[in-house]
C-alpha positions in Angstrom: 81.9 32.9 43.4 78.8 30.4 44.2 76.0 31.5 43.7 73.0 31.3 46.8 70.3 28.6 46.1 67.3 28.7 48.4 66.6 25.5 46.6 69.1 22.9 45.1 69.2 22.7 41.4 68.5 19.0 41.3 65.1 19.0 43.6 62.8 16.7 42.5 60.0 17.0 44.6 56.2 15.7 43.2 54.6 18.5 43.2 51.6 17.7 40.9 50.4 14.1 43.1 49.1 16.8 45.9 46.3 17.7 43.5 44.1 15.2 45.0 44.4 17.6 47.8 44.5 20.4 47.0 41.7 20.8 44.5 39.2 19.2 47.3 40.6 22.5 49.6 40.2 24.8 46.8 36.5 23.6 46.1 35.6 24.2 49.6 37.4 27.3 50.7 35.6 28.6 47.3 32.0 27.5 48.3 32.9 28.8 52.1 33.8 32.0 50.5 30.4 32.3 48.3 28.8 31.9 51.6 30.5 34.1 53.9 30.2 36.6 51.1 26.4 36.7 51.4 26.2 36.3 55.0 29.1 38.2 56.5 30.1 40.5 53.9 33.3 42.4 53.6 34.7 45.1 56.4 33.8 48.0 53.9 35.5 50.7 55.1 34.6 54.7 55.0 35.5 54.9 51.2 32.5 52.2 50.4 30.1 53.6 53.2 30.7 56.7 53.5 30.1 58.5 56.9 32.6 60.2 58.9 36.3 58.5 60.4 37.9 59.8 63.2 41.4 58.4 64.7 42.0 59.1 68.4 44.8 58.3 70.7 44.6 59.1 74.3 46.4 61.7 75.6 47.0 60.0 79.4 46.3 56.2 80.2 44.8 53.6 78.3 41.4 54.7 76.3 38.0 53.8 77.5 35.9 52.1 74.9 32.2 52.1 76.3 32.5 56.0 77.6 33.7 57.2 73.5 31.1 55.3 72.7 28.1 56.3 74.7 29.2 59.6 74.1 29.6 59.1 70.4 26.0 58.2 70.2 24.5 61.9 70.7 26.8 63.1 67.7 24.1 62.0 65.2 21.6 59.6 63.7 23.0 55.5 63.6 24.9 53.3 65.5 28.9 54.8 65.8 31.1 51.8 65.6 34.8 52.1 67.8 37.3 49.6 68.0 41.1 50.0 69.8 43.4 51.0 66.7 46.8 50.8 66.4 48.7 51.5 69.8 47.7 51.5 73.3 45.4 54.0 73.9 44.7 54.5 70.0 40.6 54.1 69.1 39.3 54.1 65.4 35.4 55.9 65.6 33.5 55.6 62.6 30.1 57.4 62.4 27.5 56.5 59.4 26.4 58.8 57.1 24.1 61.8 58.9 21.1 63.4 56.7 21.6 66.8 55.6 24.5 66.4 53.3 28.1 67.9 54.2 27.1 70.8 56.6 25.6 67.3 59.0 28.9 65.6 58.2 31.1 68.9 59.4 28.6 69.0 62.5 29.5 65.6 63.6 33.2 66.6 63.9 32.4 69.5 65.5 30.2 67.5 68.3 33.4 65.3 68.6 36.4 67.5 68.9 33.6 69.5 71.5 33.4 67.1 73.9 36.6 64.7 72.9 39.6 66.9 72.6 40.3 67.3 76.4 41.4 63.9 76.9 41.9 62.3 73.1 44.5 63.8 70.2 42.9 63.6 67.1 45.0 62.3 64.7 43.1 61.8 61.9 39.8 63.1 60.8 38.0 61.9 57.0 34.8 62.5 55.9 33.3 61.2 52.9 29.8 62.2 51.7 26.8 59.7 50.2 28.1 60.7 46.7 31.7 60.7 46.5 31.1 56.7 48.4 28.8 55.7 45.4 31.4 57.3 42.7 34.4 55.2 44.0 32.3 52.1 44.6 31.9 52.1 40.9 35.4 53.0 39.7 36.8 50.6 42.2 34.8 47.8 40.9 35.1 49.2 37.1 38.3 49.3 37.4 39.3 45.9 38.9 36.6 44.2 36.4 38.6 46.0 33.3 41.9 45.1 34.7 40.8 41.1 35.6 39.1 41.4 32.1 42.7 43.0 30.7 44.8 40.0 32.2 42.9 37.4 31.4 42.8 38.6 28.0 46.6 38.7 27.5 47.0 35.1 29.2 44.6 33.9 26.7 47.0 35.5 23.6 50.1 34.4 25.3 49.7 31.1 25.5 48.2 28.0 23.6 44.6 27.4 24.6 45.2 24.6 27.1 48.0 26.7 29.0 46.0 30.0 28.8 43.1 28.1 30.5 45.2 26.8 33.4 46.9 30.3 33.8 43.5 32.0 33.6 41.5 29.4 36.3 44.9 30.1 38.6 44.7 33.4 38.8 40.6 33.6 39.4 41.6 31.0 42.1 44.0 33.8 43.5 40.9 36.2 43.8 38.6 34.3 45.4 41.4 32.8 48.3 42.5 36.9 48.4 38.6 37.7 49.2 38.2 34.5 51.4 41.5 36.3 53.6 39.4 39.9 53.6 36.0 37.7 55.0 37.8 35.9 57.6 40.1 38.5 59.3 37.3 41.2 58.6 40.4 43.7 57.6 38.6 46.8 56.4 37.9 47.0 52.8 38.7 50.2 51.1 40.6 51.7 48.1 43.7 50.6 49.3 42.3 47.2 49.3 41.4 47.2 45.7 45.1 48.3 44.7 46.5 45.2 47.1 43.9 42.7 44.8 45.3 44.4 42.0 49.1 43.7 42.9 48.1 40.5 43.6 47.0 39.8 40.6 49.9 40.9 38.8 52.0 38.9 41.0 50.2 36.0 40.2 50.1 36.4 36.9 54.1 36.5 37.0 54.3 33.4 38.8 52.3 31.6 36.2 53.7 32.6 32.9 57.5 31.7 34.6 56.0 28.8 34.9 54.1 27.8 32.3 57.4 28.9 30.0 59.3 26.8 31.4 56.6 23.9 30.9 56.1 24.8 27.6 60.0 24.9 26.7 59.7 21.2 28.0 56.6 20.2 26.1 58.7 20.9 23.0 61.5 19.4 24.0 60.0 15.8 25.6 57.5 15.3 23.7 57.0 11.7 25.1 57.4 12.4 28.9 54.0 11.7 30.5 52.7 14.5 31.6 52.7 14.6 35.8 56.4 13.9 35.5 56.8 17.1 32.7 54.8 19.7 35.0 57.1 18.4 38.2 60.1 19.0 36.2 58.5 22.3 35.4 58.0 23.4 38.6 61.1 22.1 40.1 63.1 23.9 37.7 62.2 27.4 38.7 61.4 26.9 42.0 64.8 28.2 42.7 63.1 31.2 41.7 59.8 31.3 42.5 62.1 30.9 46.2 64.0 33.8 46.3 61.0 36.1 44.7 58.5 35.3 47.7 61.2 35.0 49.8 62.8 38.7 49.4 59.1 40.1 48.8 58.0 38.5 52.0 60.6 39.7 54.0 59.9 43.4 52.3 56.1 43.3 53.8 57.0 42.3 56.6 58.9 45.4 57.2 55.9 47.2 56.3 53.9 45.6 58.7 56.1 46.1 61.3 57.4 49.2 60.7 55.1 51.3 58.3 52.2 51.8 60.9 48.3 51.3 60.7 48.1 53.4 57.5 49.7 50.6 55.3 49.2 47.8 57.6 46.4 46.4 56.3 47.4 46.7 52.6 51.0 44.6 53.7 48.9 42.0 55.6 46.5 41.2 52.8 49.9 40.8 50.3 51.7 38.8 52.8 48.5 36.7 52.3 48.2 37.0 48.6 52.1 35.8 48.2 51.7 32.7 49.8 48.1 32.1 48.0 49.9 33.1 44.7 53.1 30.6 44.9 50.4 27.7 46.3 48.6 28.4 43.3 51.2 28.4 40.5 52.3 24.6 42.3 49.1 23.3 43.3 46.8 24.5 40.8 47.5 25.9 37.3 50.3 23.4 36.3 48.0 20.4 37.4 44.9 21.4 35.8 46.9 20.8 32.5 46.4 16.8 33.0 42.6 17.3 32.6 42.7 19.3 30.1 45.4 18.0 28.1 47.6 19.0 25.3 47.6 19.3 21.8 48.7 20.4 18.9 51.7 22.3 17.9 53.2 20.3 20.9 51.8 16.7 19.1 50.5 15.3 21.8 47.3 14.6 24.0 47.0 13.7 27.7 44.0 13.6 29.2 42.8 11.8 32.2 43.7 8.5 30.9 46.8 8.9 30.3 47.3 10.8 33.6 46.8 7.5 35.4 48.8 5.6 33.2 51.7 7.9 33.8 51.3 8.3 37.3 51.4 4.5 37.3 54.3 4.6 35.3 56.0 7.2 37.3 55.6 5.0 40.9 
């Protein structure tokens, strides 16, 4: 029985001549990231905040924005934020965190079911106080840091310098085009954000070392092929692959985001973006950074910029 091939076995495309594009991109969603990061910020979300979340869906008719929120504004001290969610007739109020500590929190809820529960179903009411926001701020961001730390330091074991240098700038490429996605669509930032940068990561991370494996393999085997020709045949080989892994996880998330509601919508959204970042990345990025920074030793060989010219000259 034939087997199905998203990609035919003897694709030679060039990936590795698009560098001269897609570095430039790279650099510049990077520095428009930097900047959006210290202007905009991220959508934190009630996890980061703190404050008081309430989910409502109208119980007749279409749900009236300005009247939830003028009335929102007598529950308590600062500015309530609410935005349509989900459905027709669904609203998303937020309500920042009131002094007094968790008998103020509890009062705010009362306040709202008081004088919203006539005409909106509360589906969904979360309250997290000052403290408990501070204590998962700094898990969340220990924990990612010791798991970047943790990956970076196995890419760095598993592969010769050169390679674990090009896997290792990939995947902090990954991160920054993940948090670019979070500062332009303002999707809310929360724990279940940090988990989706974590997957991410590890999907990135699988991406690369299938590919650098396989470019390896061939660095021992054609030890004379210049190098932009070597890290084509690289990529071409498993793209086959690399195909029908984004292709069946793509059409997974998909579901998800269709079909799992507003609880897990977000998290699908930002890995159907992290997918397509991670496969441009292990193409575009990792495998061509190996020209500049060439390799040596066990392999017996050197290429550096030089020689990159001369073999894209040669390969013309």
């Amino acid at each position: 029985m034939k087997l199905l091939r998203i990609v035919p076995d003897d694709t030679k495309f060039r990936f590795v001549r698009y560098r001269r594009f897609s570095y430039p991109f790279s650099a510049i969603v990077s520095i428009v990231t930097l900047v959006l990061f210290l202007t905009v910020g991220l959508n934190f979300g009630i996890d980061f905040k703190g404050g008081t979340l309430i989910e409502l869906q109208a119980k007749a008719g279409r749900a009236d924005i300005g009247a939830v929120r003028q009335v929102a504004a007598t529950f308590g001290e600062g500015e309530p934020e609410v935005q349509e969610f989900g459905d027709a007739g669904g609203l998303s109020l937020r309500i920042p965190i009131q002094p007094g500590g968790e008998i103020a929190q509890a009062e705010v809820v009362r306040k709202a079911r008081a004088a919203l529960e006539s005409t909106y179903e509360f589906r969904r009411v979360e309250t997290v106080g000052p403290r408990v926001s501070g204590e998962l701020v700094q898990s969340g961001t220990l924990g990612t840091l010791v798991a970047v730390i943790a990956v970076l330091a196995y890419l760095w074991f598993r592969f010769e310098p050169q390679l674990a240098i090009g896997a290792i700038i990939g995947t902090l490429h990954d991160i920054v085009l993940t948090v670019f996605f979070f500062l332009v669509t303002q999707i809310e930032f929360n724990m279940t954000s940090i988990a989706a940068i974590l997957t991410i990561i590890g999907y990135s991370l699988n991406e690369t070392v299938v590919v650098f494996d396989r470019t390896r393999e061939l660095l021992r085997r054609y030890k004379t092929m210049p190098m932009q020709e070597l890290l084509d045949l690289s990529i071409n080989s498993t793209l086959s692959r690399t195909a029908m892994t984004a292709t069946t996880t793509f059409l997974s998330l998909l579901a998800l985001v269709i079909f799992g509601g507003p609880a897990i919508e977000g998290f699908a959204l930002v890995m159907l973006a992290g997918i397509a970042i991670c496969t441009y990345s292990a193409m575009y990025i990792s495998s061509p950074v190996l020209i500049y920074l060439g390799i040596h030793g066990e392999f017996g060989r050197k290429d550096g910029v030089a020689e990159a010219v001369k073999a894209s000259a040669e390969t013309r």
